[in-house]
Backbone as a chain_set.jsonl record, in Angstrom:
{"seq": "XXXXXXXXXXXXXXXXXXXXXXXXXXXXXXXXXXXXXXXXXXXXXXXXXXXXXXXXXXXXXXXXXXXXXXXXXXXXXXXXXXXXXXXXXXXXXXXXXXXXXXXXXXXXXXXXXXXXXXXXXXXXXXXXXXXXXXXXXXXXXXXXXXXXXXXXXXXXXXXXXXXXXXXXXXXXXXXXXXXXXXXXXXXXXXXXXXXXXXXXXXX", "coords": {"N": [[0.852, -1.208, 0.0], [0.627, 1.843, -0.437], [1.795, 5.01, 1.391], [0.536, 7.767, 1.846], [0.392, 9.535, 4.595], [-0.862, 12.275, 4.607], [-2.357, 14.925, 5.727], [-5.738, 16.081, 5.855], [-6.63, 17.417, 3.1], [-8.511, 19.232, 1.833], [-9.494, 21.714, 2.877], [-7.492, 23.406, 1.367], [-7.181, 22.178, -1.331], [-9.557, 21.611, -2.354], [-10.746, 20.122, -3.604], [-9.797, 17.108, -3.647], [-8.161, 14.713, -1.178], [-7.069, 12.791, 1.584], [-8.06, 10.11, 1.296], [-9.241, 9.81, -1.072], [-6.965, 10.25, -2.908], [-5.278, 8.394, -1.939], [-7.069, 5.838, -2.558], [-6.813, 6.661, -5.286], [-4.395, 5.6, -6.157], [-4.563, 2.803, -5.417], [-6.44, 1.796, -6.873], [-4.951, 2.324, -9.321], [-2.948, 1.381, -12.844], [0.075, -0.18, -12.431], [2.488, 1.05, -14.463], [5.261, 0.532, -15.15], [7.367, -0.474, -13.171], [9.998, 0.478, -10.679], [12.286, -1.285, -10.843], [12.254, -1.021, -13.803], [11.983, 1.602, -13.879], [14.549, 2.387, -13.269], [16.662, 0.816, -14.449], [15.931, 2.493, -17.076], [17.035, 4.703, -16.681], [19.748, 4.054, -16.561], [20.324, 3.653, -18.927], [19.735, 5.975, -20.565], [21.665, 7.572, -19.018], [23.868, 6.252, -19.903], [23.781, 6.802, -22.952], [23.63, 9.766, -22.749], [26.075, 10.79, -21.762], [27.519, 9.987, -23.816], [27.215, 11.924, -25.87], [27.386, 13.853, -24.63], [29.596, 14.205, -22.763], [32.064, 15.912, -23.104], [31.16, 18.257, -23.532], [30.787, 20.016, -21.223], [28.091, 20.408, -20.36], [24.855, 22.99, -19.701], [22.373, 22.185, -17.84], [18.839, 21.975, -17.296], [16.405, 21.592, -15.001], [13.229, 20.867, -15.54], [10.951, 22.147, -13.315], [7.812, 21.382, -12.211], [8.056, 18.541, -12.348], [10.512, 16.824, -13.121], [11.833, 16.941, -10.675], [12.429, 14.338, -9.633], [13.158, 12.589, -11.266], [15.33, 14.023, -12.473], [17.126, 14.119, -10.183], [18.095, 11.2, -9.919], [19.143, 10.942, -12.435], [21.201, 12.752, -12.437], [22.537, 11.706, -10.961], [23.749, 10.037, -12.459], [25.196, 10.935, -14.518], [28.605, 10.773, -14.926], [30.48, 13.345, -15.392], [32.008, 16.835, -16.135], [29.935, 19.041, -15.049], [26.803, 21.676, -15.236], [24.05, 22.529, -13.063], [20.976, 23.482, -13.431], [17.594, 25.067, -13.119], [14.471, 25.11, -14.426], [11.079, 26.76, -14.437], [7.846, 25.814, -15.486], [4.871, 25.816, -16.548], [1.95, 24.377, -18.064], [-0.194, 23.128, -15.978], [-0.368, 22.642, -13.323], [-1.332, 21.796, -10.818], [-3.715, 21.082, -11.933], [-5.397, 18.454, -14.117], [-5.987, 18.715, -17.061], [-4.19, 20.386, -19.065], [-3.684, 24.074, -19.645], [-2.445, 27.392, -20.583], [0.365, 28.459, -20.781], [2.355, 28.708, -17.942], [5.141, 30.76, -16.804], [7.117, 30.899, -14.25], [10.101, 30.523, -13.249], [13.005, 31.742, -14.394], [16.269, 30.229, -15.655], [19.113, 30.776, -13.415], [21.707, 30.879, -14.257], [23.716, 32.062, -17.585], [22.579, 31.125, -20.818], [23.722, 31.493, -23.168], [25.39, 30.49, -25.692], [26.227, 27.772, -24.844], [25.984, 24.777, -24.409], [22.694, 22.785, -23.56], [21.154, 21.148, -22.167], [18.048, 19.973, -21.318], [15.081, 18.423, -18.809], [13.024, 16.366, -18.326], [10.015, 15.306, -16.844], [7.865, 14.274, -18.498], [7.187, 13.649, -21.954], [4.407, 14.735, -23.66], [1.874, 16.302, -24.87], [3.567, 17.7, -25.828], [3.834, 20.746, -26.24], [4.759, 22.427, -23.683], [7.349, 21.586, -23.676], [7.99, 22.315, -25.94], [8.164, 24.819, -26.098], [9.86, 25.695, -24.219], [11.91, 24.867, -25.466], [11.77, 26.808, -27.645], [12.623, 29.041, -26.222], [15.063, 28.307, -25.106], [16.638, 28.495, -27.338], [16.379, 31.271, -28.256], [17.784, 32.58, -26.117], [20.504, 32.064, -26.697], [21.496, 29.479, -26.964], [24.333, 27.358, -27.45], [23.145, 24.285, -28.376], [20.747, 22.608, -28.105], [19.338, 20.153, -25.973], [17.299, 17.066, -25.005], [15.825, 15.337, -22.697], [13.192, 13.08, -21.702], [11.993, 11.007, -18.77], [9.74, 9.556, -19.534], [7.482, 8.898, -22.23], [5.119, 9.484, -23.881], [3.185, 7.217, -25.971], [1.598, 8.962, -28.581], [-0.386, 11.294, -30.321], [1.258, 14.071, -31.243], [0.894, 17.534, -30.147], [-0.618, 20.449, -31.753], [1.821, 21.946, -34.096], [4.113, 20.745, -32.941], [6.879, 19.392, -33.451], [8.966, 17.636, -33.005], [11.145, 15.05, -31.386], [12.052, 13.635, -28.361], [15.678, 13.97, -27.017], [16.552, 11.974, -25.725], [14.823, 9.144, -24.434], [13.233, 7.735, -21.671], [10.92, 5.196, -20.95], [8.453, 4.242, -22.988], [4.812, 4.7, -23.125], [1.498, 4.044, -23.159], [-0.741, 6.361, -24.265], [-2.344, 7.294, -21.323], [-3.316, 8.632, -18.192], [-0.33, 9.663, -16.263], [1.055, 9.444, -13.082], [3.652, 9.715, -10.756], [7.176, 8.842, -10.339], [7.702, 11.727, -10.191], [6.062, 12.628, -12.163], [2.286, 13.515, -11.859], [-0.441, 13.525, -10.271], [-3.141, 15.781, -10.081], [-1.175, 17.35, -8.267], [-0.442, 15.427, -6.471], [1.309, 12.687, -5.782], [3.785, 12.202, -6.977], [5.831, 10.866, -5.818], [5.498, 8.19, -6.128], [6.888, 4.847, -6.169], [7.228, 4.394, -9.219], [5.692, 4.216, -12.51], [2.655, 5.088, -13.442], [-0.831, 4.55, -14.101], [-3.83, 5.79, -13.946], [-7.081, 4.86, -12.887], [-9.789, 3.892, -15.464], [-12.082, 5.467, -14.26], [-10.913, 7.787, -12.748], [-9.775, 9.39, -14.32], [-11.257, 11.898, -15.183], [-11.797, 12.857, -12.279], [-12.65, 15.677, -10.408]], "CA": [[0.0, 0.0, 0.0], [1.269, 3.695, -0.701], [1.142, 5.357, 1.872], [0.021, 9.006, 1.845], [0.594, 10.464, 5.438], [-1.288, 13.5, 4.283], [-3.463, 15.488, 6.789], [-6.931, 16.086, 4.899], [-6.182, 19.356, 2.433], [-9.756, 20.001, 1.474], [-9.547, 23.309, 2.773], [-6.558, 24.173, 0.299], [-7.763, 22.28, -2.499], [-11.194, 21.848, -2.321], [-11.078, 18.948, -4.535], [-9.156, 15.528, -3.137], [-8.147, 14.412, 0.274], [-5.851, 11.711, 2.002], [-8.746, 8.853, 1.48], [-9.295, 10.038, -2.335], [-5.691, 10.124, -3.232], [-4.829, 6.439, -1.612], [-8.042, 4.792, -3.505], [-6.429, 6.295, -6.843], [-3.029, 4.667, -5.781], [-4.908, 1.522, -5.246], [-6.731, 1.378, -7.862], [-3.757, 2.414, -10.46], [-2.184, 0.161, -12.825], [1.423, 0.033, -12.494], [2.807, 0.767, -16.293], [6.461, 0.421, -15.122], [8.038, -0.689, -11.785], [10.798, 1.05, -10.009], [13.525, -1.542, -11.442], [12.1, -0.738, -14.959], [12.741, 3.053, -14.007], [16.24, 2.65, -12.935], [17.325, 0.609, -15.931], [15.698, 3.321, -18.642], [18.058, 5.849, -16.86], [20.627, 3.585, -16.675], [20.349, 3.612, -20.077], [19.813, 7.22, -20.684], [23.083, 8.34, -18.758], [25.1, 6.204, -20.897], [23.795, 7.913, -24.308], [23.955, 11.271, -22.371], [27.409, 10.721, -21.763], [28.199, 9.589, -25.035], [26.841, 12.544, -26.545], [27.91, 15.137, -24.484], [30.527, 14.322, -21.796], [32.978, 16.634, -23.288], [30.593, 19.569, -23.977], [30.416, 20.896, -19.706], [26.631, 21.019, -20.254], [24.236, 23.234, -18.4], [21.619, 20.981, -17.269], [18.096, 22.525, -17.258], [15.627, 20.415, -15.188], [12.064, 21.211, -15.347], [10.275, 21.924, -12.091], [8.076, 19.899, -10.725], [7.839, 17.353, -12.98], [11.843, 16.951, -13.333], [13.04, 17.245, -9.544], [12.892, 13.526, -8.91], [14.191, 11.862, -12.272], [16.224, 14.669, -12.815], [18.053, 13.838, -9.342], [18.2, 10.403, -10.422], [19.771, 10.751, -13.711], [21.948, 13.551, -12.994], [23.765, 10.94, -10.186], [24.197, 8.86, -13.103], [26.006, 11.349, -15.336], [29.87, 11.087, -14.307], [31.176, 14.539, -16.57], [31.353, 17.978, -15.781], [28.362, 19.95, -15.981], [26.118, 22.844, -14.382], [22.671, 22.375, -12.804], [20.074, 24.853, -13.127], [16.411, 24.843, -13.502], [13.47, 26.186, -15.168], [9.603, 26.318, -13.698], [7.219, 26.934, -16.723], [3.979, 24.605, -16.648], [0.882, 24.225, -18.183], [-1.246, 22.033, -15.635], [-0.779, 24.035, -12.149], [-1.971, 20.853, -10.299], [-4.807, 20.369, -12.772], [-5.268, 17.139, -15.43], [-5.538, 18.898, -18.372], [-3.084, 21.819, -19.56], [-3.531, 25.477, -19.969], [-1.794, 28.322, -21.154], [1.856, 28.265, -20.281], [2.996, 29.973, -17.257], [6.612, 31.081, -16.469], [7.106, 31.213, -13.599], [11.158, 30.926, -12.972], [13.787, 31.304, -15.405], [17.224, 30.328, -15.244], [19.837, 31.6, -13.452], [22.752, 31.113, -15.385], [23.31, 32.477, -18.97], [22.769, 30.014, -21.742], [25.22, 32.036, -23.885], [26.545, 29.886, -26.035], [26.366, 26.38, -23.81], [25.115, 23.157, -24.703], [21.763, 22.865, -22.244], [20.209, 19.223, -21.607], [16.517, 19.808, -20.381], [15.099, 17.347, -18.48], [11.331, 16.741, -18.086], [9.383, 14.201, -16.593], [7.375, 13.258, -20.044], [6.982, 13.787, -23.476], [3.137, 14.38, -23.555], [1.606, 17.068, -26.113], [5.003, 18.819, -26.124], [3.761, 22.38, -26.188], [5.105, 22.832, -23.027], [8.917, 21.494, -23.936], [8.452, 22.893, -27.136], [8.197, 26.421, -25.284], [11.212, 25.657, -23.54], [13.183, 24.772, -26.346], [12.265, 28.041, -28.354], [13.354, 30.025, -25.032], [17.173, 28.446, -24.976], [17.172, 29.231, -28.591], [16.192, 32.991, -27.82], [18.604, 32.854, -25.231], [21.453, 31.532, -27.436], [21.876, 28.13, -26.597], [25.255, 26.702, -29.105], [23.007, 23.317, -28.376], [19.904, 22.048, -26.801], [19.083, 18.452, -26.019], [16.086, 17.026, -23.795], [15.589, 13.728, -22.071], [12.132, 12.705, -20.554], [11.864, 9.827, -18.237], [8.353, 8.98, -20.236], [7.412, 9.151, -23.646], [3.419, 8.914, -24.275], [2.459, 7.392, -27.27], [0.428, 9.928, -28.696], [-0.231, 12.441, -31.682], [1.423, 15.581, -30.479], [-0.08, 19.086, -30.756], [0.327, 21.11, -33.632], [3.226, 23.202, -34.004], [5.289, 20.163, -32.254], [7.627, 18.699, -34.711], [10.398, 17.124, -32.585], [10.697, 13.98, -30.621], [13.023, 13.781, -27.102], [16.888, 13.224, -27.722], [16.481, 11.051, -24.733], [13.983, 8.664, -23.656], [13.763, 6.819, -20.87], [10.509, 4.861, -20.957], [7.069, 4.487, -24.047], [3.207, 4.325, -22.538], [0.414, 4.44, -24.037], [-1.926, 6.946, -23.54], [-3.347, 7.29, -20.259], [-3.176, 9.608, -17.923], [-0.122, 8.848, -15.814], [1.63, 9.674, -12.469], [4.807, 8.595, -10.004], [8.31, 9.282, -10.411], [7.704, 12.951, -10.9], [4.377, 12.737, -12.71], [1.491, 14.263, -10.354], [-1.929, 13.71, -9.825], [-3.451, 16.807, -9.336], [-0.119, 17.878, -7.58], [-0.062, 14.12, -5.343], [1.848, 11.341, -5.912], [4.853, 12.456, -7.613], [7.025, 10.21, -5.164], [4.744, 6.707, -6.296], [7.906, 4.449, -6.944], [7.369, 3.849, -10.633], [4.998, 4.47, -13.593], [1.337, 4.417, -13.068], [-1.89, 4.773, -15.045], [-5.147, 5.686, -13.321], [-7.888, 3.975, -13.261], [-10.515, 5.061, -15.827], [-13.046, 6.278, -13.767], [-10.366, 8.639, -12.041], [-8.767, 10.52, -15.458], [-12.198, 12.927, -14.827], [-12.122, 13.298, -11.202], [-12.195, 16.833, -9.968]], "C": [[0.875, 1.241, 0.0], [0.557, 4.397, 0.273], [1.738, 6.595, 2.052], [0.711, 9.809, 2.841], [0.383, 12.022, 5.591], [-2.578, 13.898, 5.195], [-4.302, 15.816, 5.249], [-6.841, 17.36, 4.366], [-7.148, 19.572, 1.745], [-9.913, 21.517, 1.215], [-8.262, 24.121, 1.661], [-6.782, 23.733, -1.121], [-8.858, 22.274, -3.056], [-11.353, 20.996, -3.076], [-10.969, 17.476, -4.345], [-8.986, 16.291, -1.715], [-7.525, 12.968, 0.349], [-6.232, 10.312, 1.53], [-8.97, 8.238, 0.096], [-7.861, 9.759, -2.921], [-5.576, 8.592, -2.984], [-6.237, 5.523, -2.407], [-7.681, 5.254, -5.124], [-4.863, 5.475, -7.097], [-3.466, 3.458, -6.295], [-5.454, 1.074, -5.955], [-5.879, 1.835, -9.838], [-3.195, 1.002, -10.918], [-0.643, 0.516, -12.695], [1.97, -0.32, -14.281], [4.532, -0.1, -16.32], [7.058, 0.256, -13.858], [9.188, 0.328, -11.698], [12.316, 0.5, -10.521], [13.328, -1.069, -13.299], [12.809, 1.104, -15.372], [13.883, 2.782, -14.107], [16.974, 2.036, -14.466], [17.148, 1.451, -17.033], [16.742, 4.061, -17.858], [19.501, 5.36, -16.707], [21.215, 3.917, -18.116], [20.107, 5.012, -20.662], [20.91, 7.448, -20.208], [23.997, 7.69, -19.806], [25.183, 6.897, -22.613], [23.948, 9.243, -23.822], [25.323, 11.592, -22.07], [28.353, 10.808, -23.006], [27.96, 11.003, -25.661], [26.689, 13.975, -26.338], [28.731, 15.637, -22.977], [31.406, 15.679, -22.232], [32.385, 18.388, -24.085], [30.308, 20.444, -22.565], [28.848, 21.146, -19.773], [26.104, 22.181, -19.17], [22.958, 22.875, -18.602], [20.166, 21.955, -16.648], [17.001, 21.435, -16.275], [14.272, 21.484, -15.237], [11.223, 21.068, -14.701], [8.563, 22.146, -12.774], [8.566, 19.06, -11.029], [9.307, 16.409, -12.589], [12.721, 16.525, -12.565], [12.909, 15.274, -9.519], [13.489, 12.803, -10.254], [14.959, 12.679, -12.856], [17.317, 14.397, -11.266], [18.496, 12.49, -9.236], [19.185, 10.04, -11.476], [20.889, 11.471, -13.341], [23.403, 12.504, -12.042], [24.21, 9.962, -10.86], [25.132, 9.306, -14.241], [27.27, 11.51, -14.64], [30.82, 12.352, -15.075], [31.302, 16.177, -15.966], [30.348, 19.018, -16.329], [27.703, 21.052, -14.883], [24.846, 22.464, -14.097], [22.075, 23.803, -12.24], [18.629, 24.543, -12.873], [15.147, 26.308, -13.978], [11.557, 25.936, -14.968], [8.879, 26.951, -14.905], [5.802, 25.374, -16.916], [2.33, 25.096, -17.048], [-0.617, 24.177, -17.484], [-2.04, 23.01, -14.048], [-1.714, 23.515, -11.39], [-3.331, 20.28, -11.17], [-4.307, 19.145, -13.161], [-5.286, 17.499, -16.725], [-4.813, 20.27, -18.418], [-3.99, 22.868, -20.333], [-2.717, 26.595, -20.797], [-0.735, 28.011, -20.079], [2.121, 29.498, -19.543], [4.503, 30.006, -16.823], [6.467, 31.566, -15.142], [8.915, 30.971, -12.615], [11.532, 30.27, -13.823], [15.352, 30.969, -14.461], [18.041, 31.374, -14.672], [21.054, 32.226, -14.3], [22.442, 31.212, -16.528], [23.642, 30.871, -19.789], [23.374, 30.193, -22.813], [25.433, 30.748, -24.353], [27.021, 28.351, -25.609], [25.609, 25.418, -24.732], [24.263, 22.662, -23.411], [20.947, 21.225, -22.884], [19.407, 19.988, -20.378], [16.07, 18.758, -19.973], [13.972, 17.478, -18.0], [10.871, 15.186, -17.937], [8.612, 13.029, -17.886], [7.009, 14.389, -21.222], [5.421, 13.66, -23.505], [2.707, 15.155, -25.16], [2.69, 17.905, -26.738], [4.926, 20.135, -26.418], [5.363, 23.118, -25.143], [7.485, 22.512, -23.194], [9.208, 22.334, -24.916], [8.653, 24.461, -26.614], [9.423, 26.52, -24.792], [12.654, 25.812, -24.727], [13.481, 25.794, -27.422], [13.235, 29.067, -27.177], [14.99, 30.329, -24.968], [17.511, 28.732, -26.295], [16.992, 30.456, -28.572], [17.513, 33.457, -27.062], [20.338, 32.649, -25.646], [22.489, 30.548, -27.816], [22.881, 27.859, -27.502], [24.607, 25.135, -29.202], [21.555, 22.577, -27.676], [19.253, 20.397, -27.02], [17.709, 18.389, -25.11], [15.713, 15.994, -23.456], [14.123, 14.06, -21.293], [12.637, 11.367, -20.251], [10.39, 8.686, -18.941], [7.672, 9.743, -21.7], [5.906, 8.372, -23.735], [3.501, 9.198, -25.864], [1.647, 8.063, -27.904], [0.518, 10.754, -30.026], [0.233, 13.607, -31.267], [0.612, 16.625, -31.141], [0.554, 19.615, -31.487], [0.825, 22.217, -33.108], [4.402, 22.298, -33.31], [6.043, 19.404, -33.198], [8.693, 18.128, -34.357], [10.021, 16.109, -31.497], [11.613, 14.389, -29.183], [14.46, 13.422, -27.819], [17.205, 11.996, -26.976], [15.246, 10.369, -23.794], [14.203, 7.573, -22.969], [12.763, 5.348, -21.067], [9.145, 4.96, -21.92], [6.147, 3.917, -22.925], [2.573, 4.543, -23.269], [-0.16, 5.614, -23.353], [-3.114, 7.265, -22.934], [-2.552, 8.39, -19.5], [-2.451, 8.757, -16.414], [0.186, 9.831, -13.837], [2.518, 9.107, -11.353], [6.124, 8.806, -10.968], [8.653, 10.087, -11.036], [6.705, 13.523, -11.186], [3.682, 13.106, -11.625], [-0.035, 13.901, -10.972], [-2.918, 15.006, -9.252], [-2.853, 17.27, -7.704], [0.738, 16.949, -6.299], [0.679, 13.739, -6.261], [2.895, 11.056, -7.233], [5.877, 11.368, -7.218], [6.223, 8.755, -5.065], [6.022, 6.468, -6.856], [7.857, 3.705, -7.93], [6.334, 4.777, -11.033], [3.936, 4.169, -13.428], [0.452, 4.737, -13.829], [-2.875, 4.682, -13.867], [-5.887, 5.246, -13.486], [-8.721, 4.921, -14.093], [-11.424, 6.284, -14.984], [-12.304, 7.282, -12.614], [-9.536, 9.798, -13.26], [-9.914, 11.601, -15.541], [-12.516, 13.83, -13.42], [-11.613, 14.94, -11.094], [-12.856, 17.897, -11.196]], "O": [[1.915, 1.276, 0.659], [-0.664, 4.545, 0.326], [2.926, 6.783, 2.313], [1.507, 10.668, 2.462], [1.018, 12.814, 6.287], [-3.602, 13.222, 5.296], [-3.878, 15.827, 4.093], [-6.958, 18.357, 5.079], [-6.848, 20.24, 0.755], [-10.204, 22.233, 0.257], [-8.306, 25.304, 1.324], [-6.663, 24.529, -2.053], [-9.146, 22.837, -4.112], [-12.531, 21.019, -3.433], [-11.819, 16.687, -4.758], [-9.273, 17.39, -1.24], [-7.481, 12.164, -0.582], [-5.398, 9.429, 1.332], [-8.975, 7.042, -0.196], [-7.842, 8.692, -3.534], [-5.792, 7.741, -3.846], [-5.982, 4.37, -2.755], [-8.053, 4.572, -6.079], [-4.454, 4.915, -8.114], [-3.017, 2.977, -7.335], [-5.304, -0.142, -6.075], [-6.246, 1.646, -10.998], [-2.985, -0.013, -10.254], [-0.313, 1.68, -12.923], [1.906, -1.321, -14.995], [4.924, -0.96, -17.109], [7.289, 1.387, -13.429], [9.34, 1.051, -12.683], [13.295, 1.234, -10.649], [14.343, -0.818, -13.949], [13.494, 1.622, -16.254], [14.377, 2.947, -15.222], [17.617, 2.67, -15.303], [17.947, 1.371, -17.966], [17.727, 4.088, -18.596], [20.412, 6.187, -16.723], [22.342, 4.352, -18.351], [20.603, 4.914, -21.784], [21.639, 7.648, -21.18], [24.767, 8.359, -20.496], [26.152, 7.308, -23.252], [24.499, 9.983, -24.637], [25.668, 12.77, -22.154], [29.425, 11.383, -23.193], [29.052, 11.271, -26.163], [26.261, 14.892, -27.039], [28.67, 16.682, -22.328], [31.284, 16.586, -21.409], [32.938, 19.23, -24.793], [29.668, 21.49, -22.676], [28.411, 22.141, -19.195], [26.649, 22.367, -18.082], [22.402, 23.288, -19.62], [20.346, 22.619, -15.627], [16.753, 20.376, -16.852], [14.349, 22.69, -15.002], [10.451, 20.14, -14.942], [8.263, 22.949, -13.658], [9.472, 18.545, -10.374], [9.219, 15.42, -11.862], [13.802, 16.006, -12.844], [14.058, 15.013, -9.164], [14.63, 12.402, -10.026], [15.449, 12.242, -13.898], [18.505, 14.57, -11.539], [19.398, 12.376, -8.405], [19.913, 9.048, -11.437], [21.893, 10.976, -13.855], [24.615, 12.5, -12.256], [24.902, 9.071, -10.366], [25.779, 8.484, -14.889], [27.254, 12.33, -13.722], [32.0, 12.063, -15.269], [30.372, 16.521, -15.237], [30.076, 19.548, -17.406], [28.185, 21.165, -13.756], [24.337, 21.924, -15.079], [22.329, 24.649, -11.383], [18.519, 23.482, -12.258], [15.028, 27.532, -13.917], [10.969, 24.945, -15.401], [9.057, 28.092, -15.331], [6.003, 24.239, -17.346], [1.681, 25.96, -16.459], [-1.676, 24.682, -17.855], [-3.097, 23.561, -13.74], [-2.739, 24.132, -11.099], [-3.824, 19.165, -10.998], [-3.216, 18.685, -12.824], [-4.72, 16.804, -17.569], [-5.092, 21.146, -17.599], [-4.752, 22.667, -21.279], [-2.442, 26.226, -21.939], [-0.855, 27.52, -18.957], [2.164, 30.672, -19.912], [4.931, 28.913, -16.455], [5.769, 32.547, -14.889], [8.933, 31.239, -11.413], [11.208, 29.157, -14.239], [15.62, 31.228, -13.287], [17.975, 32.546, -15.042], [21.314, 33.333, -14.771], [21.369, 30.782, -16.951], [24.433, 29.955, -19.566], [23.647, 29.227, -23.526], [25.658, 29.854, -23.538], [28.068, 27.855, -26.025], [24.765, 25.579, -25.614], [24.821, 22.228, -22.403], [20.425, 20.677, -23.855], [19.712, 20.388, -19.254], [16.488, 17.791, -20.61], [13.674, 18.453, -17.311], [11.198, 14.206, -18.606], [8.683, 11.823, -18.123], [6.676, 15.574, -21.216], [5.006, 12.508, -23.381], [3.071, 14.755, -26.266], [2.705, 18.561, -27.78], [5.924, 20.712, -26.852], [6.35, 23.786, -25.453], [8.459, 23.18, -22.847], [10.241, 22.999, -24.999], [9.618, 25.078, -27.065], [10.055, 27.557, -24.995], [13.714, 26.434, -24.804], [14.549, 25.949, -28.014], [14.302, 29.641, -27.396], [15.748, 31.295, -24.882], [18.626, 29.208, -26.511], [17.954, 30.903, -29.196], [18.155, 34.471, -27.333], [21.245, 33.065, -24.925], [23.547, 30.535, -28.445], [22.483, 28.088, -28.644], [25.245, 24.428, -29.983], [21.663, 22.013, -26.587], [18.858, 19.783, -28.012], [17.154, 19.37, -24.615], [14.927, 15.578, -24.308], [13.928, 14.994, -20.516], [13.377, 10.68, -20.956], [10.202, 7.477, -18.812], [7.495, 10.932, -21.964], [5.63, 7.174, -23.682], [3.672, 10.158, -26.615], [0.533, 7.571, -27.721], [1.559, 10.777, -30.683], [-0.667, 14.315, -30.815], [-0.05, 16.651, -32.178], [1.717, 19.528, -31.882], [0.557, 23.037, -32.23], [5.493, 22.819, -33.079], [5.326, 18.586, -33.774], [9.551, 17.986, -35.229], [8.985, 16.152, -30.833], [11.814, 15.593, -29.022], [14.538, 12.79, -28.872], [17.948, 11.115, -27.408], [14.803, 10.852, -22.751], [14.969, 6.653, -23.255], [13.403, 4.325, -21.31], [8.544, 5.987, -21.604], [6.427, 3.055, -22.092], [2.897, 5.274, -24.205], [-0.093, 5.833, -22.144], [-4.255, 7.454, -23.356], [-1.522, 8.94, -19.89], [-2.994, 7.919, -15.694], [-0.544, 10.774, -13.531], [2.185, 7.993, -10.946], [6.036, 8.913, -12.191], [9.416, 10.027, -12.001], [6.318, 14.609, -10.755], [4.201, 13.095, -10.509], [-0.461, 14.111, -12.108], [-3.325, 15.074, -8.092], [-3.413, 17.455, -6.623], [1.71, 17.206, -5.589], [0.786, 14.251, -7.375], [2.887, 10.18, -8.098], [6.687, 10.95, -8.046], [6.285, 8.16, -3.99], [6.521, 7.221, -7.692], [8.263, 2.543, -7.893], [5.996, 5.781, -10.406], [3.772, 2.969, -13.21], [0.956, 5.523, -14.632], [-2.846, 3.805, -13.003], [-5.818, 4.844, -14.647], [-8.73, 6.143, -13.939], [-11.418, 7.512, -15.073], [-12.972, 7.59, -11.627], [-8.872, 10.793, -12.968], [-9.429, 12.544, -16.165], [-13.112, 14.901, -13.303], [-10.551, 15.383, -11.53], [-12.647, 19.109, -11.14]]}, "num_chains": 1, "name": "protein.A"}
């Protein structure tokens, strides 16, 4: 059982609660276990290595989604490199995506660097694709982008690029766990999960 340890946050979200959350746990399928994670980034650091040990990257992750398979992966890159990050999201605890808000840019300049973004999944790709005009604005000499999850899917128009790095394919469902969120829960589920149907409407 997954367990929650969440006092009842009604009053802040007005939507879920400790009892709601653990019955979509429980009734989730698991897409990908926890050893399934570790081996895709196993397997991601060694092409990220290959392909740009000797470039000092600076290393973009993309908050929220980002912070836990971006602290994952980055203990798997042995090279030197810079870690930054960049907060710019669609969802804003929702299930379906919005207009894109910015809400922190990098610190360091991207002048000229070779920047590896790093995002929980590959979904409609607006939201990467936003990112990836930004470090070209900014004057990236390079930009790369690893998700940990790659949904099968038709992307939205205007998206014309795949990941340079994937860790794991799903179909599409609506997922969350290692990173992924549930209307802002259950980011720290250890693996890949799919909700049950009758929970991809709740709220």
């Amino acid at each position: 059982m997954f367990n929650t340890n969440l006092e009842n946050k009604d009053t802040i979200t007005n939507t879920i609660n400790n009892k709601t959350i653990q019955t979509i746990f429980d009734k989730a399928d698991c897409i990908h276990d926890l050893q399934a994670v570790n081996n895709a980034l196993d397997k991601m650091a060694v092409a990220i290595t290959k392909k740009l040990k000797d470039e000092n990257p600076l290393v973009l992750c993309v908050m929220i989604g980002a912070l836990i398979p971006g602290g994952h992966l980055l203990t798997r890159l042995n090279f030197p490199l810079e870690i930054d990050y960049i907060h710019a999201t669609r969802y804003r605890n929702e299930i379906r995506g919005g207009d894109l808000h910015w809400l922190v840019e990098p610190r360091q300049s991207l002048e000229n660097r070779a920047v590896l973004l790093i995002d929980d999944i590959m979904d409609g790709g607006l939201t990467l694709a936003a990112i990836i005009d930004y470090c070209k604005q900014a004057n990236a000499k390079s930009i790369h982008s690893a998700v940990i999850v790659n949904k099968i899917r038709k992307r939205e128009p205007g998206v014309n690029f795949e990941p340079d790095f994937i860790g794991l394919d799903t179909e599409d469902r609506f997922l969350f766990g290692f990173g992924l969120d549930y209307k802002g829960y259950l980011r720290n589920a250890p693996g890949i999960y799919a909700v049950a149907k009758e929970h991809e409407l709740l709220g």
